[in-house]
Every structure is written in structure tokens, then in C-alpha cells.
ZAVEXKE-195207 format. One line per 4 residues: number of its first residue (from 1); their letters; for each residue y, x, z of C-alpha. Coordinates in Angstrom, 1 decimal, always signed. Each point is the difference from the previous one (the first is absolute). Layout:
residues N
NUM = A = Y/X/Z  ...
***
This chain:
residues 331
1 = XXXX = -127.9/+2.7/+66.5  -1.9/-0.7/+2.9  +2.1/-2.3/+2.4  -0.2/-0.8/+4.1
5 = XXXX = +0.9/-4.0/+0.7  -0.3/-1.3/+3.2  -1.0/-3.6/+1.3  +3.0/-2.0/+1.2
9 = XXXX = -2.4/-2.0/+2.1  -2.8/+2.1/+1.0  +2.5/+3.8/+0.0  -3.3/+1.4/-1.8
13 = XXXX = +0.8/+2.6/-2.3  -1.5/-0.2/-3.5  -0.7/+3.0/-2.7  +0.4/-1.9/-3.2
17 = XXXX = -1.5/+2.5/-1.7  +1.0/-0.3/-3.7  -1.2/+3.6/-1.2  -3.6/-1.7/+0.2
21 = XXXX = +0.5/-3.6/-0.4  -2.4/-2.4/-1.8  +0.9/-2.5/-2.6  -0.2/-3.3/+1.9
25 = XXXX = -3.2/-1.2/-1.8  -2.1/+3.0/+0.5  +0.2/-1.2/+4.0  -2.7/-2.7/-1.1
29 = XXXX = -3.5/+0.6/+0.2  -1.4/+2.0/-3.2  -3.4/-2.4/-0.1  +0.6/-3.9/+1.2
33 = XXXX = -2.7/-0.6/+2.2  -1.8/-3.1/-0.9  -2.2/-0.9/+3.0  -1.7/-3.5/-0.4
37 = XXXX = +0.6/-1.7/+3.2  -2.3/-3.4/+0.6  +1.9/-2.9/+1.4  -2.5/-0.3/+2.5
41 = XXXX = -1.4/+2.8/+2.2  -2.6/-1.5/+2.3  +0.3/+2.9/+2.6  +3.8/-0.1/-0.3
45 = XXXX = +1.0/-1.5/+4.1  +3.5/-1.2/-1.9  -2.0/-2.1/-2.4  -0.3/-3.7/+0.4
49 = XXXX = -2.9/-0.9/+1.7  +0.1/+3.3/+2.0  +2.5/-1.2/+2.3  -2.1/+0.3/+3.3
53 = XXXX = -0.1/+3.8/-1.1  +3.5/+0.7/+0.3  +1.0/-0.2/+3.4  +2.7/-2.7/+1.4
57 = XXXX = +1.5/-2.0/-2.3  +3.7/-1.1/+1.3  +1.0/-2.3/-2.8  -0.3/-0.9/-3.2
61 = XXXX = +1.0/-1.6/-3.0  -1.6/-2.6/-2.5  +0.2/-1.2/-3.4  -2.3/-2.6/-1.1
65 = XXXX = -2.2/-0.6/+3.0  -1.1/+3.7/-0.1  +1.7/+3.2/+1.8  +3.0/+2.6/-2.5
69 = XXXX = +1.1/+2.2/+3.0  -1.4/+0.7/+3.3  +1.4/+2.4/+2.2  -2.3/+1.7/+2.5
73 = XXXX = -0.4/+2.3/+2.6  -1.1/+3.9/-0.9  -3.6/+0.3/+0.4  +0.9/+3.5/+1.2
77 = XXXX = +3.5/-0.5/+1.0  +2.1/+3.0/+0.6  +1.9/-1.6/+3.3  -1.7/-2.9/+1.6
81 = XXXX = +1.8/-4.0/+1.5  -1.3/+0.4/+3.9  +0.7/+1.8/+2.8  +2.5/+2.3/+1.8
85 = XXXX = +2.1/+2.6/-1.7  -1.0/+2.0/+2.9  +2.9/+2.9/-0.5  -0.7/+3.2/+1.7
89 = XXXX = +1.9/+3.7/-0.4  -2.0/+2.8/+1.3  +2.4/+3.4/-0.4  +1.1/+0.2/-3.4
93 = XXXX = -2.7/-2.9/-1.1  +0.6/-3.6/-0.5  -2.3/-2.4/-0.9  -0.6/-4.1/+0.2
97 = XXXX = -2.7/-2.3/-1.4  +0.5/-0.9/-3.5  +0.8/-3.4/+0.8  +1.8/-1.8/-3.1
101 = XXXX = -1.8/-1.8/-3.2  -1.6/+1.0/-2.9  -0.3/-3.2/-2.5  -1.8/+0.0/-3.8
105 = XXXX = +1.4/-2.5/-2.6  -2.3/-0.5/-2.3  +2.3/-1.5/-3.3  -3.0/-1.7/-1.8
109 = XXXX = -3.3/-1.3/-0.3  -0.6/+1.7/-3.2  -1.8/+4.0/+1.0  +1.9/+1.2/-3.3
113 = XXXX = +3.4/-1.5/+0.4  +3.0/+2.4/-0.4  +3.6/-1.1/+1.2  +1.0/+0.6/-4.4
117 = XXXX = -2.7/-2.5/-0.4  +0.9/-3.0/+2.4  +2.3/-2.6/-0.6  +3.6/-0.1/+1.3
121 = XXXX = -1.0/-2.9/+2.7  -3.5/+2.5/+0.9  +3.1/+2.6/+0.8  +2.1/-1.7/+1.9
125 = XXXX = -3.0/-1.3/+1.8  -0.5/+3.9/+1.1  +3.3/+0.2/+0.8  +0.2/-3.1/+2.5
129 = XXXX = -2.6/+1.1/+1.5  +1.6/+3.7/+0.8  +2.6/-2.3/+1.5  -2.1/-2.3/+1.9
133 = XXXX = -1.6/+3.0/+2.0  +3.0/+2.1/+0.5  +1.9/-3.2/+1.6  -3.2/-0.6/+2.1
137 = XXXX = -0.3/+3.5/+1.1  +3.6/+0.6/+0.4  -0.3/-2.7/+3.0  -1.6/+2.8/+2.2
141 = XXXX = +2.2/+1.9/+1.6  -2.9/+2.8/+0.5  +0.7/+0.5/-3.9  +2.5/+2.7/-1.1
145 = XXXX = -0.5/+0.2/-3.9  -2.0/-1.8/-2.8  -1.0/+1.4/-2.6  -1.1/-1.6/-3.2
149 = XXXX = -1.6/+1.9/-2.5  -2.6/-0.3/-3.4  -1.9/+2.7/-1.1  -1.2/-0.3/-3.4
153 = XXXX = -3.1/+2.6/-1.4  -1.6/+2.9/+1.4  +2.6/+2.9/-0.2  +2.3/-2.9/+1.9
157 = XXXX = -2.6/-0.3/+3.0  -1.9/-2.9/-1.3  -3.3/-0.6/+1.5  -1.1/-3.8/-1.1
161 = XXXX = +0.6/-1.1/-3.1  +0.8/-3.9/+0.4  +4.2/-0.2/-0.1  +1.2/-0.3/+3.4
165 = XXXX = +2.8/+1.3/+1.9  +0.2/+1.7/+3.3  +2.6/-0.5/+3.2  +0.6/+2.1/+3.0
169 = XXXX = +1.6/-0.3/+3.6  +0.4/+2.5/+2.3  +1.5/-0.2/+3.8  +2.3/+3.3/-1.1
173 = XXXX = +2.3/+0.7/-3.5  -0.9/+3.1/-1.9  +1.9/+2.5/-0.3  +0.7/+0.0/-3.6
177 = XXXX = +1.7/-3.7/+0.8  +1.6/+1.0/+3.2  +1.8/+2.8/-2.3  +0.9/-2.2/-2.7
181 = XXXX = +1.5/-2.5/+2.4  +2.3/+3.0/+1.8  +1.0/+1.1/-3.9  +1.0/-3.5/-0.4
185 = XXXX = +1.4/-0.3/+3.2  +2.3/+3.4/-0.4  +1.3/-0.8/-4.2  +1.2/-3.6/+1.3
189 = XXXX = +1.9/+1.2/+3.2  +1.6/+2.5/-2.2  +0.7/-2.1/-3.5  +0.0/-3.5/+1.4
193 = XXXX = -2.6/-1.5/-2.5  -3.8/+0.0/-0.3  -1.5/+3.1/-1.7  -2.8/-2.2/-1.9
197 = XXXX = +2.7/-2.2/-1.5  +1.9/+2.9/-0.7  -2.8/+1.8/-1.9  -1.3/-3.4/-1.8
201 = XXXX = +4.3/-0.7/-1.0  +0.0/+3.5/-1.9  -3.4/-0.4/-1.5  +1.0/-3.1/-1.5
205 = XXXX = +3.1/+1.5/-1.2  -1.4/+3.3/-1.7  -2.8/-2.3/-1.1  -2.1/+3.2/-1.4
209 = XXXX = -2.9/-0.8/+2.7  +0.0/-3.3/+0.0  -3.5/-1.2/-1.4  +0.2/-3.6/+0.5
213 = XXXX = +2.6/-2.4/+1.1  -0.6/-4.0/+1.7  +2.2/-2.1/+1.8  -0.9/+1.3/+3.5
217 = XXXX = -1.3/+3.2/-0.7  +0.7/+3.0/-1.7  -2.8/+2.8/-0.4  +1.0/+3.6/-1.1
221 = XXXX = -1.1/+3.4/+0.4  +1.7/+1.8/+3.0  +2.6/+2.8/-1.2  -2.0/+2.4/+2.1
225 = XXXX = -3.3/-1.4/-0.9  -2.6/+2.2/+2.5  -2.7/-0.6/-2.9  -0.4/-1.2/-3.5
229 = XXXX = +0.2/-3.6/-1.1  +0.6/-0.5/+4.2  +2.1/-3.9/+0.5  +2.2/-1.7/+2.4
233 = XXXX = +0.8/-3.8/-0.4  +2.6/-0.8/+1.7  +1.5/-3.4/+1.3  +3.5/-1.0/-1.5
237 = XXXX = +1.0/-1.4/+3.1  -0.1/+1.9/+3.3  -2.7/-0.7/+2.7  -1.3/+2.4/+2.4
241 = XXXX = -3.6/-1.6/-0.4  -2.5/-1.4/-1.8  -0.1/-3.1/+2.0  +3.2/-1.1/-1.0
245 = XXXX = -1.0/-0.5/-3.8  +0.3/-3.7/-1.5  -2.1/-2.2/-1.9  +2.1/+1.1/-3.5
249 = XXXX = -0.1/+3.3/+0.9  -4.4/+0.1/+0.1  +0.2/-1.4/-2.8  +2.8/+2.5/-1.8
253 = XXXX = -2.4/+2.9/+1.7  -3.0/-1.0/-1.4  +1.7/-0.3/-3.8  +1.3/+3.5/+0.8
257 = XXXX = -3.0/+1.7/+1.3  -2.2/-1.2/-2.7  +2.3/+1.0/-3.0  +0.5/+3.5/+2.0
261 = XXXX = -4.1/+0.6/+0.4  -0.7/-1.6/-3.4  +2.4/+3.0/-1.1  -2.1/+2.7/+1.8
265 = XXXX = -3.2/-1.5/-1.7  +0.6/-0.6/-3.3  +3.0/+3.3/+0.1  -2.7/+2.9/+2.0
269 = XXXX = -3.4/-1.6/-0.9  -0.3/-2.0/+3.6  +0.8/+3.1/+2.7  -1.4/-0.5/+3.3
273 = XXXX = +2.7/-0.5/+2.6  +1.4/-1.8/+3.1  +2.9/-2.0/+1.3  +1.0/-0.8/+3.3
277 = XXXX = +2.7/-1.9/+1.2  +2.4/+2.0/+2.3  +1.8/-2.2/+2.9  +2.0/+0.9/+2.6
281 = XXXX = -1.7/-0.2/+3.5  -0.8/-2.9/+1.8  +2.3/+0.4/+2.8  +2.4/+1.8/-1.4
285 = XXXX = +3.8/-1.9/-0.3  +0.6/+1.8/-3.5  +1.2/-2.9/-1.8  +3.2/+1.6/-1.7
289 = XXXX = -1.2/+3.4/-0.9  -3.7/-0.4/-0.8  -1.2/-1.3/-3.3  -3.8/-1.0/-0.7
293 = XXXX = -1.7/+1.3/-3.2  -3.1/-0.1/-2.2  -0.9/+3.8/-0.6  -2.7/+0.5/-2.7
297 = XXXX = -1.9/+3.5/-0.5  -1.9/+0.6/-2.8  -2.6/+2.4/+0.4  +0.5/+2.4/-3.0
301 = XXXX = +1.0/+3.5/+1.9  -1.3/+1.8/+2.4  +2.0/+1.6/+3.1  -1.1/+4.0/+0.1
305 = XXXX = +0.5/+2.4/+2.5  +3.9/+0.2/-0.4  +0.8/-3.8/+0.5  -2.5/+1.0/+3.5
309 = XXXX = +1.7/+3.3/+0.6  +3.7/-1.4/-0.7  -0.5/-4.1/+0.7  +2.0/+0.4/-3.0
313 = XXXX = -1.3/-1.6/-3.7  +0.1/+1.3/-3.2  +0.2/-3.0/-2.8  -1.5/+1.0/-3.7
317 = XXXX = +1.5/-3.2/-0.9  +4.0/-0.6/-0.8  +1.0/-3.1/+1.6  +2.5/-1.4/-2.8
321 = XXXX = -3.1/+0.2/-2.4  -2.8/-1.4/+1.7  +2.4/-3.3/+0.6  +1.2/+0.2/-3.5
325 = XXXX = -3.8/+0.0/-1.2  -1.3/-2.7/+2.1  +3.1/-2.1/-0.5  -0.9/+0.0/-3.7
329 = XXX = -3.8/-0.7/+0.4  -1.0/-3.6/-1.5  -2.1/-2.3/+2.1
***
């Protein structure tokens, strides 16, 4: 039968619809797609030897006398470093200049790298460098939010090739944060403990989502799982943000994020998808209540009119099975 589960974190609702769910291997692509990829792609600005194409370059690191990771500036940024925020309310209408930062990492020299691919020092390479900018950013007090985020294939939003990484500030928190932040707020004032650890203390206890256990992380597939195959990696210990992670911790991260992608590839014929790391705001005090996360989408359904209609999803996918299958695929 057909059951309703709702997100302890997010208060979605879910339709886990079991009348018309799929085995968890028919969620893979029917045809791999084999597309050769050069190394090298002349006209590609993230390239080496392109640099002077791709806008401002803020830092980087090197191995060998030769550049592994640059992070830039957007070419076409979505918010932009200088000026005034500028905030005006006309009526019912507010508006401000989209003042913030809008940062590209790109995670290797190689033009057909993939995160599966790279070695565990190339990932926590990537991962240092999501910290280096969010401490660096989170020094202006303009900034509200960061958001850190990889899109991985067309369906996911892709629009270069070359592996790289994207990171966002903006002067205001989105809504969706500012909600999670008051559900947070509300479940701790009323049980005395931290919703995340909650949620990640019964997960670990049921184990029948977990899909891959390390020292300092644990990733599973939500209870009320909005879409198939969707992830959360969560921190063992509690901290509010991303910032606070530790050196052992990167490097725990990267061990877990691999395995958990390597999974996806080798488990649903290398889905398209994207990750972002959700933080609590800047400037938000939300140390005991807040937890940070790594949230992973695979992009293998489509939402439809109802999930517009409702704001309500309907998963083909039972959670309990898509962990079980993953947590049994070898890599």
C-alpha cells in the first residue's frame, strides 16, 4: 500500500508510492553513455593555459611547479563583489542590488576528470578549497548565506564540461533556509536536543538506509526521501556550519563522498546529479539547533504537475531498498 512519510527536517510530505515502484536497478540509465572526453579542450577557459579566459583568479593551489585547483570568479556571475546593496521597498515591492559573490572551483587540470576518478588527496583538495572561500567570504558581514554546490551532467544543470565546483553568497538567506532554521529552531525549544542529531541517532540505529558508514560521517537515504536515490551525509558531531569542520574530518568527507558517488556510478550507470552543502546562515547564532549537511540529488525522476500543484513529491523509489542496493554495490 501506498504510504505518506513526512521529512523530520524539511516537514515535506512524501508519497512513497509502492503500488508503482521500480526495482532499485531499473533507476539506472537503460544505455551507459560512453562520450569520449579529450584531456585537453583548447577552447575550454578552465583548461591550463586558458587561464586569462576565465575571469579573476583568487587563489590557487600547486603540485609540482604547475596549478591542481584554481578558484575563480563567475565569468557571468549571478551576484557580483562591489558596490551598495542599495535596498529599496516601493508598495508591496522590495528590491536591492545583488551584491554577494559568485566563485567557480575548478577541481583539476584534466577537462575529463570526474570527482570517482581523482585521488583521495585531488578530493580533499576540493574540499579545502570550499572551506577556504566560505571562511573568506563569511568575513563580510554584507553576506547572509553560502552556498556550495556541484552540478554534475546536463539534466543536473551542467554547462562546461571540465570538473569544477560552484559557490554562492548573497546579502539575504532564502527562504527555504530561513524555514529550515525556524523548524529547527521550534523541535529544539520543544525536545531539548538538535533535530539533525536526532534524525542521524535513529538512522544509525534502524540502519535500513544507511548506505555507507566512516568515522566522521554517515550517509543514508532520508526516511522521507523527496526523490529516488536522493542523499544526506551528515556530520557525527554537531556543528551549525561548514566552517567549523577539521582537518580529519576533510579528509573522512572525501573517503565518504567518493565511496557514496562511486556507488551511484557503477550501481545506476553514472546518473547526472548535484550536491550542495547546506549551512546555517552566516549571521545566524544557531549553534545548538542547526546541523550542516551534504545533500546529494540524483537526477533520475522528474517532478510533474502534482509535485507543482501540491509542493508535495511522489517517490517511485522505496527508501529502505534503494540504501539496501547501493550499500551492497562493490567498488
Amino acid at each position: 500500500m501506498p504510504q505518506l512519510r513526512q521529512n523530520i527536517i524539511t516537514l515535506d510530505w512524501v508519497i512513497i508510492a509502492t503500488e508503482r515502484a521500480k526495482r532499485p536497478d531499473q533507476f539506472g540509465r537503460t544505455v551507459k553513455v560512453e562520450e569520449i572526453i579529450p584531456e585537453f579542450d583548447s577552447s575550454c577557459p578552465f583548461c591550463p593555459g586558458n587561464e586569462s579566459t576565465s575571469s579573476v583568479e583568487k587563489y590557487r593551489f600547486e603540485k609540482n611547479g604547475k596549478w591542481s585547483l584554481r578558484t575563480v570568479t563567475n565569468k557571468f556571475p549571478a551576484l557580483i563583489e562591489d558596490g551598495d546593496l542599495n535596498s529599496v521597498t516601493s508598495g508591496i515591492f522590495n528590491s536591492m542590488n545583488a551584491i554577494g559573490a559568485h566563485d567557480v572551483v575548478i577541481e583539476h587540470p584534466r577537462h575529463n576528470g570526474t570527482l570517482t576518478d581523482f585521488t583521495h588527496e585531488e578530493t580533499v583538495s576540493i574540499l579545502n578549497a570550499y572551506l577556504r572561500s566560505y571562511k573568506e567570504l563569511k568575513k563580510n558581514k554584507l553576506i547572509q548565506s553560502i552556498v556550495i554546490f556541484r552540478n554534475h551532467g546536463k539534466s543536473a544543470g551542467t554547462s562546461l564540461i571540465h570538473p569544477h565546483s560552484q559557490i554562492v553568497a548573497t546579502p539575504i538567506v532564502p527562504n527555504q533556509i530561513k524555514e529550515r532554521i525556524a523548524s529547527a529552531k521550534k523541535y529544539y525549544s520543544k525536545n531539548h536536543e538538535c533535530v539533525f542529531c536526532r534524525n542521524l541517532n535513529d538512522e544509525t540505529k534502524s540502519g535500513e538506509r544507511i548506505i555507507c558508514e566512516t568515522s566522521h560521517f554517515t550517509a543514508f537515504i532520508p526516511y522521507a526521501a523527496l526523490s529516488p536515490f536522493h542523499i544526506w551525509i551528515f556530520p557525527k558531531r554537531h556543528a551549525s556550519s561548514f566552517h567549523e569542520i577539521t582537518t580529519d574530518e576533510i579528509s573522512d568527507l572525501a573517503f565518504n563522498l567518493k565511496t557514496v558517488l562511486a556507488k551511484l556510478k557503477n550501481g545506476l550507470n553514472n546518473p547526472d546529479y548535484n550536491f550542495t552543502i547546506r549551512s546555517a546562515p552566516t549571521q545566524e547564532k544557531s549553534g545548538k539547533f542547526f546541523h550542516w549537511y551534504l545533500a546529494l540529488v540524483p537526477r533520475i525522476s522528474v517532478a510533474a504537475g502534482f509535485e507543482m500543484g501540491s509542493g508535495m513529491y511522489v517517490s517511485p523509489a522505496i527508501p529502505e531498498e534503494s540504501a539496501r542496493y547501493l550499500r551492497e554495490i562493490d567498488i
